[in-house]
C-alpha positions in Angstrom: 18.8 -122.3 -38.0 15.5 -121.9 -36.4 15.6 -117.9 -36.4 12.3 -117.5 -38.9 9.1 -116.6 -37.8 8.0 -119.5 -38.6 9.8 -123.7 -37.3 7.8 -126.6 -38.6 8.6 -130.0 -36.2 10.6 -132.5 -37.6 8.1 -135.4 -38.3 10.1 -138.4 -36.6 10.2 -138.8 -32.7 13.1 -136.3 -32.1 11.1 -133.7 -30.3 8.2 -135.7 -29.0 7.9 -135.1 -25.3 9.6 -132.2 -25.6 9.1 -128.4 -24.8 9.3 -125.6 -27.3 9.2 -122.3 -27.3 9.7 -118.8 -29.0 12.4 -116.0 -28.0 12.3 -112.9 -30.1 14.0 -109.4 -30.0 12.5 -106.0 -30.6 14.3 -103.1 -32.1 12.3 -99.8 -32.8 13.5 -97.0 -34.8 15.4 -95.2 -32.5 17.3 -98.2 -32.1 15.4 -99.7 -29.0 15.5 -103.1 -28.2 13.7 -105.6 -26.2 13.3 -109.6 -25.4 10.8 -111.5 -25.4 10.1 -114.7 -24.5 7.3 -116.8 -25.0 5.9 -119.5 -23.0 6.4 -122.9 -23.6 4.1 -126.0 -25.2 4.4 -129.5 -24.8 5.5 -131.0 -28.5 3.1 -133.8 -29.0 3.4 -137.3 -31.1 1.2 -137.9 -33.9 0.4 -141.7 -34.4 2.6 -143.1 -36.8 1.2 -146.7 -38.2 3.6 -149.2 -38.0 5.1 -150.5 -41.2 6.5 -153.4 -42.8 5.4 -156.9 -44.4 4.0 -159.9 -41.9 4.8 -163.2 -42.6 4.8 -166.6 -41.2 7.6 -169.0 -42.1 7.3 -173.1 -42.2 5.9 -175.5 -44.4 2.4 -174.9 -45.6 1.0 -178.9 -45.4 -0.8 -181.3 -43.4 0.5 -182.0 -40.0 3.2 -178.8 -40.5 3.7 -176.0 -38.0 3.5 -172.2 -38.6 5.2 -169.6 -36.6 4.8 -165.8 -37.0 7.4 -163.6 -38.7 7.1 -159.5 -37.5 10.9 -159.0 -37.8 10.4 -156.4 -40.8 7.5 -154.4 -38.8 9.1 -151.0 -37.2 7.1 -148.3 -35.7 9.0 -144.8 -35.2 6.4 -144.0 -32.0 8.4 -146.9 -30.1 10.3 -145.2 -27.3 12.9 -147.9 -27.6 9.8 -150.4 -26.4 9.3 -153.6 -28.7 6.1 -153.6 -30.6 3.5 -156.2 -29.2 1.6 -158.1 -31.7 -1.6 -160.0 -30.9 -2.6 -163.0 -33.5 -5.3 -164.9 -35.8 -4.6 -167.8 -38.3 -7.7 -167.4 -40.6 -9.2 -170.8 -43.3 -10.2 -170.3 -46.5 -11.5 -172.0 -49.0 -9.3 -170.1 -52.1 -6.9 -167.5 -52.1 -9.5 -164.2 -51.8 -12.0 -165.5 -49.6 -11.3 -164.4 -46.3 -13.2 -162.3 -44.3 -12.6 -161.1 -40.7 -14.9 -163.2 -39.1 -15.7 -166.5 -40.6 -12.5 -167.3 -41.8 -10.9 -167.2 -38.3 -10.0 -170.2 -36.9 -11.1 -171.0 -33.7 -8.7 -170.6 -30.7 -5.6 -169.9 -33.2 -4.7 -166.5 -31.6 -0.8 -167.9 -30.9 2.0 -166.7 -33.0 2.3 -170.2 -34.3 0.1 -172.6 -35.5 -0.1 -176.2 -36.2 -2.1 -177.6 -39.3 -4.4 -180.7 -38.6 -2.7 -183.9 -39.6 -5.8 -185.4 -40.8 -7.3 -184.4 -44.1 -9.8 -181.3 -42.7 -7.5 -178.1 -44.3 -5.8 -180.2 -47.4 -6.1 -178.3 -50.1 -7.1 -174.7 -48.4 -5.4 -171.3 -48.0 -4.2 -170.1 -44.7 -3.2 -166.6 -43.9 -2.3 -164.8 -40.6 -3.7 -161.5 -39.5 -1.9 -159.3 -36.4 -2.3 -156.1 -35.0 0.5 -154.2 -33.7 0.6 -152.2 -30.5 3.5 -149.7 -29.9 4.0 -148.2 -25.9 2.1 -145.0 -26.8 -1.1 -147.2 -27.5 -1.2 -147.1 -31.5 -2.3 -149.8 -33.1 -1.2 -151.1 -37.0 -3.5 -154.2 -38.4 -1.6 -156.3 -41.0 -2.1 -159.2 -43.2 0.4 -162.1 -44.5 0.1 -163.4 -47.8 -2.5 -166.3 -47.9 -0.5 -170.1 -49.0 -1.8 -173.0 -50.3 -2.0 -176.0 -47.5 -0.5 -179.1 -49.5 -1.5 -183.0 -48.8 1.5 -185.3 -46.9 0.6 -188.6 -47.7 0.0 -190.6 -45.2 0.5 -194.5 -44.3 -2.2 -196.9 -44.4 -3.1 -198.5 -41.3 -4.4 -202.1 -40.5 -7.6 -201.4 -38.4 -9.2 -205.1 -38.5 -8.2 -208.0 -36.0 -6.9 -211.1 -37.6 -8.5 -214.3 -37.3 -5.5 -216.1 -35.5 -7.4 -219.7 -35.4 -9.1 -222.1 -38.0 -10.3 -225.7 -37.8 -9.1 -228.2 -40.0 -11.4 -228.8 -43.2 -13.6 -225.7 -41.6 -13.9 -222.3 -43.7 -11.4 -219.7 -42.4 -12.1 -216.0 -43.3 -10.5 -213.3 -42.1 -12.2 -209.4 -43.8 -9.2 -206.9 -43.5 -10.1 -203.5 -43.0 -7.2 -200.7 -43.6 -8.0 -196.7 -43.1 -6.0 -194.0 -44.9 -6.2 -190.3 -44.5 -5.8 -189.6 -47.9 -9.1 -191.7 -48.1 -10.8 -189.3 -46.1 -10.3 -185.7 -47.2 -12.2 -182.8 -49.0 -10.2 -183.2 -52.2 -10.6 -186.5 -54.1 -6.6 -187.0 -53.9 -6.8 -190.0 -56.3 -5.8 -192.7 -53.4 -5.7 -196.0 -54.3 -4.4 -198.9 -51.8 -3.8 -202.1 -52.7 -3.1 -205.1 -50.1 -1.0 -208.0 -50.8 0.2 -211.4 -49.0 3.9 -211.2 -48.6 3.5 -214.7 -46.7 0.7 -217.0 -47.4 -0.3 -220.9 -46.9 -1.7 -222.7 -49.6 -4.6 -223.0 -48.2 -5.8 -219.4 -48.3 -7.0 -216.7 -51.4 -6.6 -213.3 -50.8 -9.3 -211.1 -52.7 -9.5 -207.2 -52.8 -13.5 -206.0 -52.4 -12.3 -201.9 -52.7 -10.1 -199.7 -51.3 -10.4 -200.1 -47.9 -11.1 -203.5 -47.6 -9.7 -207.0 -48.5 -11.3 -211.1 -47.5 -8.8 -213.7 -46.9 -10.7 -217.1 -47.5 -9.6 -220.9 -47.8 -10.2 -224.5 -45.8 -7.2 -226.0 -44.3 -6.2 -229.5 -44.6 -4.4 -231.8 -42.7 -1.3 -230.0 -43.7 -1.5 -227.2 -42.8 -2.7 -228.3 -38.6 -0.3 -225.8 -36.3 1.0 -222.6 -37.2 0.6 -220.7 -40.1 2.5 -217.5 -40.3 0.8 -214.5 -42.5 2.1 -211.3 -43.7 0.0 -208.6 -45.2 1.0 -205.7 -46.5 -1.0 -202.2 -47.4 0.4 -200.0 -50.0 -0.7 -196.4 -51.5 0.0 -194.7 -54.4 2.7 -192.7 -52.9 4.5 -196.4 -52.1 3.7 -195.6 -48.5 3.5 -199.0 -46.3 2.2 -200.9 -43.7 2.3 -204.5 -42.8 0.5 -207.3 -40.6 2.2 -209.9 -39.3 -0.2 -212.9 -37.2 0.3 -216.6 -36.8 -2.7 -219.0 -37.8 -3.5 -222.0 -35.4 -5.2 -224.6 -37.1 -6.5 -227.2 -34.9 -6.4 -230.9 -36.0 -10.1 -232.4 -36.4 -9.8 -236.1 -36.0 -9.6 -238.3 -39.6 -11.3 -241.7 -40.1 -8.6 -244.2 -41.2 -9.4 -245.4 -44.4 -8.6 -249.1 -45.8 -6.5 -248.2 -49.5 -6.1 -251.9 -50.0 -7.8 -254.2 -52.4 -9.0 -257.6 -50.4 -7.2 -260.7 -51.8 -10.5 -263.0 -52.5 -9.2 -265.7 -54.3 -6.9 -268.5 -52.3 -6.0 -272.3 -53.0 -6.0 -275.2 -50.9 -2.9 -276.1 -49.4 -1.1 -273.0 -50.9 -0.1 -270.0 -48.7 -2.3 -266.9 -49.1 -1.1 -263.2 -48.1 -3.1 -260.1 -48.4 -1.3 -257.1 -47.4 -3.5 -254.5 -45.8 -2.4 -250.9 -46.4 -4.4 -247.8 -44.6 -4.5 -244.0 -44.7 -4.9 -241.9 -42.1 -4.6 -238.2 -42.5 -3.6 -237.6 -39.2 -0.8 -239.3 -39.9 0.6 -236.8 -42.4 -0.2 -233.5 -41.1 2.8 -230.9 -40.6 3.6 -231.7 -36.8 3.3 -234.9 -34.8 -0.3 -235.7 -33.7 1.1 -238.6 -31.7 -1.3 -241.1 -33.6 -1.5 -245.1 -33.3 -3.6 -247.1 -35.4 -4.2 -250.8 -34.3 -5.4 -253.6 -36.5 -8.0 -256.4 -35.5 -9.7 -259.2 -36.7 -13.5 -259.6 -36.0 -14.1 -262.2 -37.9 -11.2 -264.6 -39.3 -11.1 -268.3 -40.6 -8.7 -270.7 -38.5 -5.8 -270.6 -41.2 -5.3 -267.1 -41.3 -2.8 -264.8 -38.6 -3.4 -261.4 -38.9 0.0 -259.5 -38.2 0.7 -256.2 -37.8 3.7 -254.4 -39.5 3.4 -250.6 -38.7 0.8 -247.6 -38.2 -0.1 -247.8 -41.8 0.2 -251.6 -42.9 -0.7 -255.4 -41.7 -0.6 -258.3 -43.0 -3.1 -261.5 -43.7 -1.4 -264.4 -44.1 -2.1 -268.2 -43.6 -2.4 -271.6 -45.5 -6.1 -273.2 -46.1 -6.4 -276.7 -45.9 -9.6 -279.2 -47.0 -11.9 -278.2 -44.7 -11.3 -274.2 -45.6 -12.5 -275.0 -49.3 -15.2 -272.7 -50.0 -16.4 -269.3 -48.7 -14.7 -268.2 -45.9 -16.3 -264.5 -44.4 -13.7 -261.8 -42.8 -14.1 -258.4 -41.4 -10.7 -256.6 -40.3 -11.5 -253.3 -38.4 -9.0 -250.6 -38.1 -8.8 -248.2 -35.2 -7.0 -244.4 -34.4 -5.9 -243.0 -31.0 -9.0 -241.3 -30.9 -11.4 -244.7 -31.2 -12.3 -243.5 -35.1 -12.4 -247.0 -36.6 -12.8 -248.2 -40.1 -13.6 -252.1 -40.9 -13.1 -254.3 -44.2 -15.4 -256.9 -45.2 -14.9 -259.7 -47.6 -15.3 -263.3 -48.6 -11.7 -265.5 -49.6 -12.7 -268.2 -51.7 -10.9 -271.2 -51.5 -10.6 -273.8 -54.5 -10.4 -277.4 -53.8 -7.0 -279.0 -55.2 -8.2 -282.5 -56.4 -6.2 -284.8 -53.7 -5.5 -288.7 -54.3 -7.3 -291.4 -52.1 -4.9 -292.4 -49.2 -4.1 -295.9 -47.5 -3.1 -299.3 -48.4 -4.3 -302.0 -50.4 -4.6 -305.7 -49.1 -5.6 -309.2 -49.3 -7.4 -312.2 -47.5 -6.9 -315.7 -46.8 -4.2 -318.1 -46.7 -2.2 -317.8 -49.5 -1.7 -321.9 -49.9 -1.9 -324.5 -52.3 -5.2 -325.4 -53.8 -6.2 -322.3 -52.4 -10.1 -321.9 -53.7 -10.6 -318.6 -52.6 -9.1 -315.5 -51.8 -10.3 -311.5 -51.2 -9.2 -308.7 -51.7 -9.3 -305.6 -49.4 
């Protein structure tokens, strides 16, 4: 059909790199006729830009990775060669302000791209940018749509070192310190934490200070000597969680025995006296075996009296005064632990006299005869 005087080129690639030229016939009016034929001219491509939408696919949020999409970009000056792309993931701070330079991230010229999982591009747009290269040279710039870069909450995390020993009767405190991401962004994300003892002795509080930051306080007691086991636990709004698990040692600090006893001060002559003597010793109740021995002794004791042990926690006084014990009679009992921690006891048993009836026999002198003057009595 090209037989016109004039052929326009088809506008796709069909006859790019091709030859053309022009035959033609003459005829004059005598009915002549002569060919012609013209010489021929390289058919040249025009740059075509490549067309079609770029896009990136994956999850737009914190920790999330990115990759390129170019399968909708054709360019009809391919010569059955793929298109190569070159890349830039662009910041910024809304939806329409990006600019070519500033908003580029630095280094992020891969077709994918992983978003920071701290808190750094929460709540900003990210967009890709490519420029397409077909095997003839021509380039096509394109730009994705731009997407909002959403928070992923994330856990709270212990950063403070417990306190894993305490004295007994001493102050314990132990300042928890927990980090969260969501604590640290450039959006106020409304992150609250809140710590709590899932396993506690009785011997500790736990207070919150703020948001990061908790004090666990108390004085242990006899009780709780050995291991204490502790379990804290962080939460967030989002319900995310973290626990700490950590045994206390308390260590045993060496109790004075202590007399609990009331002194028996009153005793009677010839009648048996007992005073029981009952101790405490906090070492002997703790919550593991402190391997303790308390002894009893007299330092000072009148001759009726036996002092006689009965266990670690009780003795006993016990004896009969006679006569010559009437009156004030001084003792001092001393108690003593394993560790040579001693306690004493003073006090004064009184003894009453009993009134007693005179003792012997009654006699008489002299001859007991008749006419007997005189006789005596004894």
């Amino acid at each position: 059909g090209a037989i016109e005087s004039t052929f326009t080129i088809p506008s796709d690639q069909s006859y790019v790199d091709k030859y053309i030229r022009l035959t033609a016939v003459s005829n004059d009016d005598r009915g002549g006729t002569t060919s012609f034929i013209s010489s021929s001219k390289l058919i040249e491509n025009v740059e075509d830009e490549a067309t079609g939408v770029l896009s990136f696919t994956g999850d737009a949020k914190e920790g999330a990775t990115l990759t390129a999409d170019t399968s909708d970009i054709k360019d009809v000056d391919t010569n059955n060669e793929p298109l190569t792309f070159t890349f830039q993931w662009q910041l910024g701070d809304n939806s329409t302000s990006f600019d070519d330079i500033n908003s580029n991230i630095t280094g992020a010229i891969e077709n994918t791209f992983t978003i920071p999982s701290d808190q750094s591009y929460v709540n900003k747009y990210i967009r890709l940018t490519a420029v397409s290269k077909d095997d003839r040279g021509g380039t096509t710039s394109f730009i994705s749509s731009s997407k909002l870069i959403q928070n992923v909450n994330d856990l709270p995390v212990f950063i403070s070192t417990p306190i894993e020993q305490a004295i007994e009767d001493q102050e314990y405190e132990y300042i928890i310190k927990i980090s969260d991401e969501d604590l640290s962004g450039n959006e106020d994300l409304s992150e609250n934490v809140v710590i709590t003892a899932l396993n506690l002795p009785n011997f500790l509080t736990l207070t919150s200070i703020n948001n990061t930051t908790s004090i666990l306080t108390g004085i242990p007691r006899q009780a709780n000597v050995g291991k204490n086991i502790i379990k804290l636990q962080a939460r967030d709004l989002s319900n995310g969680t973290t626990t700490q698990e950590f045994v206390i040692q308390v260590f045993n600090v060496n109790d004075v025995p202590t007399f609990t006893s009331v002194p028996i001060t009153d005793a009677i002559e010839d009648s048996e006296y007992i005073y029981t003597i009952k101790i405490s010793d906090e070492d002997l109740s703790g919550n593991i075996d402190l391997s303790e021995n308390i002894t009893f002794t007299a330092l000072t004791l009148p001759e009726f009296l036996n002092l006689i042990s009965i266990d670690n926690k009780t003795a006993r006084l016990i004896g009969t005064p006679l006569q010559n014990n009437v009156g004030e009679n001084f003792v001092e009992i001393k108690v003593e632990d394993s560790s040579g921690a001693f306690a004493t006891q003073q006090f004064i048993i009184n003894v009453v006299n009993v009134e007693d009836e005179a003792t012997g026999i009654l006699s008489f002198t002299g001859e007991a005869k008749e006419r007997s003057e005189e006789h005596t009595s004894e």
